[in-house]
NUKE-633099 format. One record per residue: residue in one letter; x, y, z of N, C-alpha, C in turn. Coordinates in Angstrom, 3 decimals, padded with zeros to 6 digits, always signed. Atoms other than C-alpha are relative to their C-alpha. Example, Ala and Ser with C-alpha at 12.3 -4.5 7.8 and 13.67 -1.06 7.14 Angstrom:
BEGIN
(atom 'a',(+000.890,-001.190,+000.000),(+012.300,-004.500,+007.800),(+000.900,+001.200,+000.000));
(atom 's',(-000.820,-001.190,-000.060),(+013.670,-001.060,+007.140),(-000.770,+001.090,+000.730));
//
This chain:
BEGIN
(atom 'x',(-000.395,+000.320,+001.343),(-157.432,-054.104,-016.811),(+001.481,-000.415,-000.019));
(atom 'x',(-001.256,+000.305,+000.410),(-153.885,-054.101,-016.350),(+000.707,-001.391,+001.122));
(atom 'x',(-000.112,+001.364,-001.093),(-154.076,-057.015,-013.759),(-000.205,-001.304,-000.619));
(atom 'x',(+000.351,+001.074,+000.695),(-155.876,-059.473,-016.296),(+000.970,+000.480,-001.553));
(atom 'x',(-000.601,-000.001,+001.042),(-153.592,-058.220,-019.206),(-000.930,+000.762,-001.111));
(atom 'x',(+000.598,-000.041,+001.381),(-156.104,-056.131,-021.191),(+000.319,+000.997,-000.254));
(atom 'x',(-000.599,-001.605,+000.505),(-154.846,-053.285,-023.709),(-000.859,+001.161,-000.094));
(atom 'x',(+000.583,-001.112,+000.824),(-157.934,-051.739,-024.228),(-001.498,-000.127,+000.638));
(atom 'x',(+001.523,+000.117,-000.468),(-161.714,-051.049,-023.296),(-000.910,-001.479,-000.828));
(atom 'x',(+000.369,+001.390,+000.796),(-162.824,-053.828,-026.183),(+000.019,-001.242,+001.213));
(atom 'x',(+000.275,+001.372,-000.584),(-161.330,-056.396,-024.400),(-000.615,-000.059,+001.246));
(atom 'x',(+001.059,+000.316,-001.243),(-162.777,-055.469,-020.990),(-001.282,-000.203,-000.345));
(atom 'x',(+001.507,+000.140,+000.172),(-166.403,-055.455,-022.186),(+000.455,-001.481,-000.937));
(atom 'x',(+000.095,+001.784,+000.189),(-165.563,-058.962,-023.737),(-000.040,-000.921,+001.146));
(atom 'x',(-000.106,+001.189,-001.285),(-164.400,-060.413,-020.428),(-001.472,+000.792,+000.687));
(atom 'x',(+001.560,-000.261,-000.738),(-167.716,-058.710,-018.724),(-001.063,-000.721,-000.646));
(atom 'x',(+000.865,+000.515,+000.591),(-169.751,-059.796,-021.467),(-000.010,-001.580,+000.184));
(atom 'x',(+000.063,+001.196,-000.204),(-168.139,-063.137,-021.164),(-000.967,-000.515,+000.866));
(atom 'x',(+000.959,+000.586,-001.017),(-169.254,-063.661,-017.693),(-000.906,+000.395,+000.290));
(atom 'x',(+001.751,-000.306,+000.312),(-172.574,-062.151,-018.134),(-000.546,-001.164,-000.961));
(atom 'x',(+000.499,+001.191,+000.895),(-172.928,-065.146,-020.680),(+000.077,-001.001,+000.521));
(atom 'x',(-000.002,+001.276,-001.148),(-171.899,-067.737,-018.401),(-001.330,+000.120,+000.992));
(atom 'x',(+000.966,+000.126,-001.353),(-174.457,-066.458,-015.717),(-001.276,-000.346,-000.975));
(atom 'x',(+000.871,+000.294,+000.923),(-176.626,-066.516,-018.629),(-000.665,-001.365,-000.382));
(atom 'x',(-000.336,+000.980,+000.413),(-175.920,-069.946,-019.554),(-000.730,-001.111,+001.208));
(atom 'x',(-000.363,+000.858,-001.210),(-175.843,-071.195,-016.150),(-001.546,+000.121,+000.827));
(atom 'x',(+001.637,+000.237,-000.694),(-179.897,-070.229,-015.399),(-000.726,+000.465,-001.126));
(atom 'x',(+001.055,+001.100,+000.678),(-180.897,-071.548,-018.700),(-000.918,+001.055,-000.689));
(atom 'x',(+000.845,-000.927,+000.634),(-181.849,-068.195,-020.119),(+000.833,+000.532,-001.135));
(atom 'x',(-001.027,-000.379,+001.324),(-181.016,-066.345,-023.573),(-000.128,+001.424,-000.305));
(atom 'x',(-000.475,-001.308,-000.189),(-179.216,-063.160,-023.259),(-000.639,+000.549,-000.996));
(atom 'x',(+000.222,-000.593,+000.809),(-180.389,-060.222,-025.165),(+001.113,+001.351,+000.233));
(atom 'x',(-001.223,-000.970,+000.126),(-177.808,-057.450,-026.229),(-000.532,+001.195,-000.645));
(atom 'x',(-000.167,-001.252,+001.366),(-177.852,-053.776,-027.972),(+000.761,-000.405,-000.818));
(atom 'x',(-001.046,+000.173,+001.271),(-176.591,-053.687,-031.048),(+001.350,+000.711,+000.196));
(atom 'x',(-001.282,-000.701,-001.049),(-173.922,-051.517,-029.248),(+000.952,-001.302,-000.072));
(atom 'x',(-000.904,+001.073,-000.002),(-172.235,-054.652,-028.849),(+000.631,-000.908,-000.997));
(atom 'x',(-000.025,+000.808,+001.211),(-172.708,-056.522,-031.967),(+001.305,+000.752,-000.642));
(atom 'x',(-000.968,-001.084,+000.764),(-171.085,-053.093,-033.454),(+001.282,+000.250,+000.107));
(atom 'x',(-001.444,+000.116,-000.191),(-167.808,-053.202,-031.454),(+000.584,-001.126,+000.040));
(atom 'x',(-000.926,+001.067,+000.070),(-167.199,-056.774,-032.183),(+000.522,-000.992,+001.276));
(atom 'x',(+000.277,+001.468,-000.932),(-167.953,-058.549,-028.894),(-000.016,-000.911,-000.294));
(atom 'x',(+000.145,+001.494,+000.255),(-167.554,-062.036,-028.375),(-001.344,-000.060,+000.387));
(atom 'x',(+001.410,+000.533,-000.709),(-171.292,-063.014,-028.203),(-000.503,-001.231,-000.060));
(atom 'x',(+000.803,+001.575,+000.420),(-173.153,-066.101,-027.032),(-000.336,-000.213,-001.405));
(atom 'x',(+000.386,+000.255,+000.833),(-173.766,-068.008,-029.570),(-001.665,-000.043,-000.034));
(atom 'x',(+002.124,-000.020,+000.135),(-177.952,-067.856,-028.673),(+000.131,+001.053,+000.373));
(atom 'x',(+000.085,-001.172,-000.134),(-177.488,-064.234,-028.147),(-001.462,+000.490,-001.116));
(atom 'x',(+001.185,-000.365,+001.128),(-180.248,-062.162,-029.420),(+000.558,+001.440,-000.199));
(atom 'x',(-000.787,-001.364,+000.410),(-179.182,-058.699,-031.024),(-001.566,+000.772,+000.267));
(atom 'x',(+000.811,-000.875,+000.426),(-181.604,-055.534,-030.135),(+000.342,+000.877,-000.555));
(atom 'x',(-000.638,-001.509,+000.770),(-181.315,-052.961,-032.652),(-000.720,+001.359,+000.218));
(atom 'x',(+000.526,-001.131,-000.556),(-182.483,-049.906,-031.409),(+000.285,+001.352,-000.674));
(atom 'x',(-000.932,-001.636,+000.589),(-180.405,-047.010,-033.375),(-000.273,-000.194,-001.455));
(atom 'x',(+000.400,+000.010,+001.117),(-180.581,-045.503,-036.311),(-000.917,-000.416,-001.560));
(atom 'x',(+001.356,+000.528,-000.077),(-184.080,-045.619,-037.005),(-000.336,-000.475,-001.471));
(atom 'x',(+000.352,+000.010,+001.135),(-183.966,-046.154,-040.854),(+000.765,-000.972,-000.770));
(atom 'x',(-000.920,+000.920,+000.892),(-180.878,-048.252,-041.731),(-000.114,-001.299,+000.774));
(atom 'x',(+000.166,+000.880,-000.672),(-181.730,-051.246,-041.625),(+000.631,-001.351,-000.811));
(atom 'x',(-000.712,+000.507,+000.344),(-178.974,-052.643,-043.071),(+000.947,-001.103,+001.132));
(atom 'x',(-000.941,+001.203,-001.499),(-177.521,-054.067,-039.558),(-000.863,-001.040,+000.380));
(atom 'x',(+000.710,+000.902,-000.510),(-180.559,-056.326,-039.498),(+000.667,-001.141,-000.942));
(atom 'x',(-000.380,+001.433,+000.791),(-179.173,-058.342,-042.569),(+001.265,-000.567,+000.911));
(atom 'x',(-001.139,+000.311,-000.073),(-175.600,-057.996,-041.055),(+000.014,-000.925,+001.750));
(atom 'x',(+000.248,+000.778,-000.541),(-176.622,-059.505,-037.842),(-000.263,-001.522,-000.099));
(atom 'x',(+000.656,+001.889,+000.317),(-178.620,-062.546,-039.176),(+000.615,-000.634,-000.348));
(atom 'x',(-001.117,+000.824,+000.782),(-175.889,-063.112,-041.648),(+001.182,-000.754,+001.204));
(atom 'x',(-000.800,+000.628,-001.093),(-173.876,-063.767,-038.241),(-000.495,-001.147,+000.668));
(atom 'x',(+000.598,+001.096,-000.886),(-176.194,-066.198,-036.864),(-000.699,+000.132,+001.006));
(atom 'x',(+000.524,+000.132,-001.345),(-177.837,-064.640,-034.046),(-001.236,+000.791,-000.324));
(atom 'x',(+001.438,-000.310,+000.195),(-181.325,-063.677,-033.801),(-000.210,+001.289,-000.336));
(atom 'x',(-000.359,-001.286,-000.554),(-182.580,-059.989,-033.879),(-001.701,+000.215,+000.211));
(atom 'x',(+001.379,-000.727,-000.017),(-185.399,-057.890,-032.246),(+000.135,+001.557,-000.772));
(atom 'x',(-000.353,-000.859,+000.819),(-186.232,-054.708,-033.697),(-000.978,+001.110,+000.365));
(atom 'x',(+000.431,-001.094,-000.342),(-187.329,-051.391,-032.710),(+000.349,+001.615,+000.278));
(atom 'x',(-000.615,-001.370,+000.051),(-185.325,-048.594,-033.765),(-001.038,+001.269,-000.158));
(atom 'x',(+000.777,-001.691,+000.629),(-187.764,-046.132,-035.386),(-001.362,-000.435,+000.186));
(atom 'x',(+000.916,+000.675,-000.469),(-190.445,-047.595,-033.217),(-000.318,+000.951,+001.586));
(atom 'x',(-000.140,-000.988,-001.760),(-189.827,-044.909,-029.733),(-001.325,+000.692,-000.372));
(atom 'x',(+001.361,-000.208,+000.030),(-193.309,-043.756,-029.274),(-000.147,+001.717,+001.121));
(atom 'x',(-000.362,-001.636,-000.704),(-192.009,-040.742,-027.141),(+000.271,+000.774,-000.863));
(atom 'x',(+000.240,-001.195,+000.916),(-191.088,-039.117,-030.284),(-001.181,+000.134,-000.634));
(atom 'x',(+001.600,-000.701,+000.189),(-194.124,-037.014,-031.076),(+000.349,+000.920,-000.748));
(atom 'x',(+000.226,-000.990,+001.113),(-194.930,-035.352,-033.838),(-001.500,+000.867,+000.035));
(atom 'x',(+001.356,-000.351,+000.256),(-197.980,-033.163,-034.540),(-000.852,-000.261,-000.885));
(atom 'x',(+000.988,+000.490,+001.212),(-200.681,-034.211,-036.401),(-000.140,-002.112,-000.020));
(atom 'x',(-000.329,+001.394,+000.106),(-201.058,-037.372,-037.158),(+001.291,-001.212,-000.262));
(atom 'x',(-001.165,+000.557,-000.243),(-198.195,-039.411,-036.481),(+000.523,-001.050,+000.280));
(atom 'x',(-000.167,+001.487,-000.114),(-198.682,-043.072,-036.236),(+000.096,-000.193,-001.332));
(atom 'x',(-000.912,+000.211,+001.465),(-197.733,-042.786,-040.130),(+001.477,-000.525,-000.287));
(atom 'x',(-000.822,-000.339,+000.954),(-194.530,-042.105,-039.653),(+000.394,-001.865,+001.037));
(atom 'x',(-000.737,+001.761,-000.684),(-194.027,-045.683,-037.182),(-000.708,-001.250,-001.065));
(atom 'x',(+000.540,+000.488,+001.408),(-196.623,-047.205,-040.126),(+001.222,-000.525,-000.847));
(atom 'x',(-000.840,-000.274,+001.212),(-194.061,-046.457,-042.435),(+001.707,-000.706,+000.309));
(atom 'x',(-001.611,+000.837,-000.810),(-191.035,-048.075,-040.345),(-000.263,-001.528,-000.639));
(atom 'x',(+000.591,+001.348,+000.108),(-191.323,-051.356,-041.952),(+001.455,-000.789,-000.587));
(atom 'x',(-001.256,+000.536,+000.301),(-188.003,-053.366,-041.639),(-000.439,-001.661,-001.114));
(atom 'x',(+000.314,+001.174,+000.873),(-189.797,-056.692,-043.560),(+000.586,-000.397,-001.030));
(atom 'x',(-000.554,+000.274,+001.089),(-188.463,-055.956,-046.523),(+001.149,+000.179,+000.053));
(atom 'x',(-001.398,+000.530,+000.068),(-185.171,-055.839,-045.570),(+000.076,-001.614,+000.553));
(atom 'x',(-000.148,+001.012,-000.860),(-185.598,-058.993,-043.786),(-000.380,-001.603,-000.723));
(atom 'x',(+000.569,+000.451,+000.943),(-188.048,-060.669,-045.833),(-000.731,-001.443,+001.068));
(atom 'x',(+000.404,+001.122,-001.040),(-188.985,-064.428,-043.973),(+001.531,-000.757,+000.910));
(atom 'x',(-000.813,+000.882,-000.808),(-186.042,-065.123,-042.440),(-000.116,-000.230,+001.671));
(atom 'x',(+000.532,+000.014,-001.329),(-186.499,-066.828,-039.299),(+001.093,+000.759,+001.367));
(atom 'x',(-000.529,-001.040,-001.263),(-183.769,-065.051,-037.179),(-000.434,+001.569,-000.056));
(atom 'x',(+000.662,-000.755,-000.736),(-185.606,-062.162,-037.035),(-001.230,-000.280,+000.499));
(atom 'x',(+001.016,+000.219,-000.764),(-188.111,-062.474,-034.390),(-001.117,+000.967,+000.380));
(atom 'x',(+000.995,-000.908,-000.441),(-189.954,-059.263,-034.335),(+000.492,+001.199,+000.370));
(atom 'x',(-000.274,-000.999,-000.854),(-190.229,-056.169,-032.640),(-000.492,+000.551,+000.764));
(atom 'x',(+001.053,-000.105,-001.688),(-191.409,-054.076,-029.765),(-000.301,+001.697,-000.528));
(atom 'x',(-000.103,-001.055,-000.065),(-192.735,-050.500,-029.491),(+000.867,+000.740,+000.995));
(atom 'x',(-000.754,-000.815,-001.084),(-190.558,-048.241,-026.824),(-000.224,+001.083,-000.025));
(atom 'x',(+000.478,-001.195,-000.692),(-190.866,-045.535,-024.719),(+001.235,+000.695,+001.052));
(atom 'x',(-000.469,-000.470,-000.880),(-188.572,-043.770,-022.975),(-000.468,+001.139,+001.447));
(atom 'x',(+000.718,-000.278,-000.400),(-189.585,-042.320,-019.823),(-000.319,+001.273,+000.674));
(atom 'x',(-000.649,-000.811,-000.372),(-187.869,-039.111,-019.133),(-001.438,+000.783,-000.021));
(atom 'x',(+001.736,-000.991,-000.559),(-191.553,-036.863,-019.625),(-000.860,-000.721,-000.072));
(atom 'x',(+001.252,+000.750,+000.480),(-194.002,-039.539,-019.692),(-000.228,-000.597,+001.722));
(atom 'x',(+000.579,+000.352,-000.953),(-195.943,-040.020,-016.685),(-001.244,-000.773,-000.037));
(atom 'x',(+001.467,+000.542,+000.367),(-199.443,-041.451,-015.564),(-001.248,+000.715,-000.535));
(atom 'x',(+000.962,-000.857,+000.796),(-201.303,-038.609,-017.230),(+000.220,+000.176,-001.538));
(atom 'x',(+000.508,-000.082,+001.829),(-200.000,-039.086,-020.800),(+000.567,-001.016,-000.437));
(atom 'x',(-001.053,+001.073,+000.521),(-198.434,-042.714,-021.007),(-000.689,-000.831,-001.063));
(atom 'x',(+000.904,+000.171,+001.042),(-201.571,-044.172,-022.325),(-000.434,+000.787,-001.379));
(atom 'x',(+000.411,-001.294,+001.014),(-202.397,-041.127,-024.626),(+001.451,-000.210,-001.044));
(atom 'x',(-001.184,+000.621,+001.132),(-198.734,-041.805,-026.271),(+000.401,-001.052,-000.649));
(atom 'x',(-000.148,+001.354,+000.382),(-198.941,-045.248,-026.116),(-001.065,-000.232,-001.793));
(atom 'x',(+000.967,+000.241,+000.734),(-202.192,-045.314,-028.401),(-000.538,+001.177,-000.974));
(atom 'x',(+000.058,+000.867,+000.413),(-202.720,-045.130,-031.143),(+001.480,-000.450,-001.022));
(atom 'x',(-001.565,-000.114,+000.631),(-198.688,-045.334,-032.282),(+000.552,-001.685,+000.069));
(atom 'x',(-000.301,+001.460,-000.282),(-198.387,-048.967,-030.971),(-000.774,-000.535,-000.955));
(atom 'x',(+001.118,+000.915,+001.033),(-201.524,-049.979,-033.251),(+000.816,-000.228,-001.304));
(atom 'x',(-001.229,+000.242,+001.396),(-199.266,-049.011,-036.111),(+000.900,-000.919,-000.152));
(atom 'x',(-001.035,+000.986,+000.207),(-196.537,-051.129,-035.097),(-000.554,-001.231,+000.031));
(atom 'x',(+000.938,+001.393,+000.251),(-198.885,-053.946,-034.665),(-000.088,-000.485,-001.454));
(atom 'x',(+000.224,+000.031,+001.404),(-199.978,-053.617,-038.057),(+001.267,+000.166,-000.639));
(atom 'x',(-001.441,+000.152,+000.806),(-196.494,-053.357,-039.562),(+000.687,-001.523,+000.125));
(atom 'x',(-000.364,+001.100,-000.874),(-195.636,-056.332,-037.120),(-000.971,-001.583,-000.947));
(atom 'x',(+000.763,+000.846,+000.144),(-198.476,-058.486,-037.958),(-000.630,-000.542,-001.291));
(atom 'x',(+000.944,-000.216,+001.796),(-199.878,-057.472,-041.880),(+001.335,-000.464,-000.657));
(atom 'x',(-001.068,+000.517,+001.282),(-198.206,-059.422,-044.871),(+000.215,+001.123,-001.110));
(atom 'x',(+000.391,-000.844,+000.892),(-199.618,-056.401,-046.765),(-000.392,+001.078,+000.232));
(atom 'x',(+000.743,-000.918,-000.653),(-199.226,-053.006,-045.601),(-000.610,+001.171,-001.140));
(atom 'x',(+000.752,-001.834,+000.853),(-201.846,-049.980,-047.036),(-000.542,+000.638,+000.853));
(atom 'x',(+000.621,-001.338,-001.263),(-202.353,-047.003,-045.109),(-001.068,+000.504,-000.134));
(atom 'x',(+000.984,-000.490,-000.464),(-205.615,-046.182,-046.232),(-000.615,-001.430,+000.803));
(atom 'x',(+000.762,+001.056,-000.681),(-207.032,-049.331,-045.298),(+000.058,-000.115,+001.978));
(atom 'x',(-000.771,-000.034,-001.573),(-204.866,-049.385,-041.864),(-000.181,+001.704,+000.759));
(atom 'x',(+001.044,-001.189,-000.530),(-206.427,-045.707,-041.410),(-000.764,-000.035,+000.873));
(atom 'x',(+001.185,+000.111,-000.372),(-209.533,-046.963,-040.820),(-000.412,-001.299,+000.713));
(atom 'x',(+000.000,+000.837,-000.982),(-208.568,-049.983,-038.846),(+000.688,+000.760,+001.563));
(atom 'x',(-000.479,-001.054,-001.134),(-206.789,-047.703,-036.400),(-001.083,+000.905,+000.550));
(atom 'x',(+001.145,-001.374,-000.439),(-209.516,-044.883,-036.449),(-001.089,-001.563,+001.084));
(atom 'x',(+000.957,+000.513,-000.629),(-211.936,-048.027,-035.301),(+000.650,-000.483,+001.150));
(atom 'x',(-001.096,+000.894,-001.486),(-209.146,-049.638,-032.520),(-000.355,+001.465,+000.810));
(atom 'x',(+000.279,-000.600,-001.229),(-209.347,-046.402,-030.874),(-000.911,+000.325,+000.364));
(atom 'x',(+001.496,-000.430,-000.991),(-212.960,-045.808,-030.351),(+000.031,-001.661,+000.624));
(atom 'x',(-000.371,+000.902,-000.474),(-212.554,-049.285,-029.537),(+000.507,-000.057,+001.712));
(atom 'x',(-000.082,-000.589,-001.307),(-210.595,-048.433,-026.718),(-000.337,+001.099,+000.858));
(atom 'x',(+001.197,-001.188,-000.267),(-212.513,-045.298,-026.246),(-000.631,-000.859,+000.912));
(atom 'x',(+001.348,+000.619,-000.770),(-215.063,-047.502,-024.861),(+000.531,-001.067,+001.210));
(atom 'x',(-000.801,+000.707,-001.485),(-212.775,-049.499,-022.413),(+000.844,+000.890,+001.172));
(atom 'x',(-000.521,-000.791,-000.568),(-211.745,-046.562,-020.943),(+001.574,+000.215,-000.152));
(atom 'x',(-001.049,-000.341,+000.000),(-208.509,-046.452,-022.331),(+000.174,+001.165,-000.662));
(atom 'x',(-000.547,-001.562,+000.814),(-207.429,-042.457,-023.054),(+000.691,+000.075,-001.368));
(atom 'x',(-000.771,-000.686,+001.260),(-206.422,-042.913,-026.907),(+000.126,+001.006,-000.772));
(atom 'x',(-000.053,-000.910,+001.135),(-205.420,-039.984,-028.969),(-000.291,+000.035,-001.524));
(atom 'x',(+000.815,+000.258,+000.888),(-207.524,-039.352,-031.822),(+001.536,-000.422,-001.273));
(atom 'x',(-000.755,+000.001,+000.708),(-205.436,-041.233,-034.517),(-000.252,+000.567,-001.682));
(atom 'x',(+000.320,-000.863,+001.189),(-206.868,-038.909,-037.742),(-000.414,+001.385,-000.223));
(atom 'x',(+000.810,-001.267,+000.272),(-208.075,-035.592,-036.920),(-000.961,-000.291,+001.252));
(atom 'x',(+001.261,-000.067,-000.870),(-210.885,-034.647,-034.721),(-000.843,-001.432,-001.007));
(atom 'x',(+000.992,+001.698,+000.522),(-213.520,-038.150,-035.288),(-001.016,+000.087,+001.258));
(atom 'x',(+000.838,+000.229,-001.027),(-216.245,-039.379,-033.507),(-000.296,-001.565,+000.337));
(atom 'x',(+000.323,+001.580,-000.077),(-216.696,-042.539,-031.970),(-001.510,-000.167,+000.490));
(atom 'x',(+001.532,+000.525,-000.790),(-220.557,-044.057,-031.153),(+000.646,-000.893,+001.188));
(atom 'x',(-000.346,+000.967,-001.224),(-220.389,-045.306,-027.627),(-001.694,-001.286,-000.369));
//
């Protein structure tokens, strides 16, 4: 830092970021960032894409992104490792950044996540499903209602029931017809 003249941690993660954007640039691909970055006021590509990952409810940094110009993905209150009891693809249901967003085309979507710290090959599927279906349906529906999306979920996982994928009953004990 004190070789290139910089006062402060900021500007080093600018000059890193810089040339992480050049290499970027230079094989024609388009960086994606945490919002970590956005937040301390990095210089970012201009085709940067912002992921917002934090603070699973305000989703006030999605306007303040777009309003900047750069794209955003979106999957804060979307981590599928937090587990609740009971039925619990409600509460990722219920995550529904749209209406902050509304049609604007720089947002591009979002992803489910998983972190992987206890999740092995005996319960990755079983967490995955049916918590991802939800975000689908949040993702995908112009018009969300949870009873309706109940009973499209309850049928996705006998669904996969029958492909052998291990989903966790998403309503209560149920029964699926094989």
């Amino acid at each position: 830092m004190h070789r290139n003249n910089m006062k402060n941690v900021v500007e080093l993660k600018d000059y890193y970021f810089a040339n992480m954007f050049n290499i970027t640039r230079s094989l024609k691909t388009v960086p994606i960032v945490w919002e970590e970055i956005f937040n301390e006021n990095i210089h970012l590509d201009p085709n940067a894409v912002v992921h917002v990952w934090k603070d699973s409810r305000d989703y006030s940094i999605l306007s303040r992104v777009m309003k900047s110009g750069h794209p955003v993905l979106f999957s804060s209150c979307w981590y599928v490792n937090y587990i609740k009891y009971g039925t619990d693809w409600l509460n990722f249901y219920r995550c529904d950044p749209t209406a902050e967003v509304g049609d604007d085309s720089l947002f591009l979507g979002g992803e489910a996540c998983m972190w992987g710290e206890f999740v092995d090959e005996t319960n990755l599927l079983p967490y995955t499903w049916p918590r991802t279906s939800a975000v689908a349906e949040v993702l995908w529906s112009h018009t969300l209602n949870e009873n309706e999306a109940k009973h499209r979920i309850e049928e996705h996982v006998c669904r996969m029931r029958r492909r052998g994928i291990p989903a966790q009953p998403a309503n209560g004990p149920s029964y699926c017809h094989y």
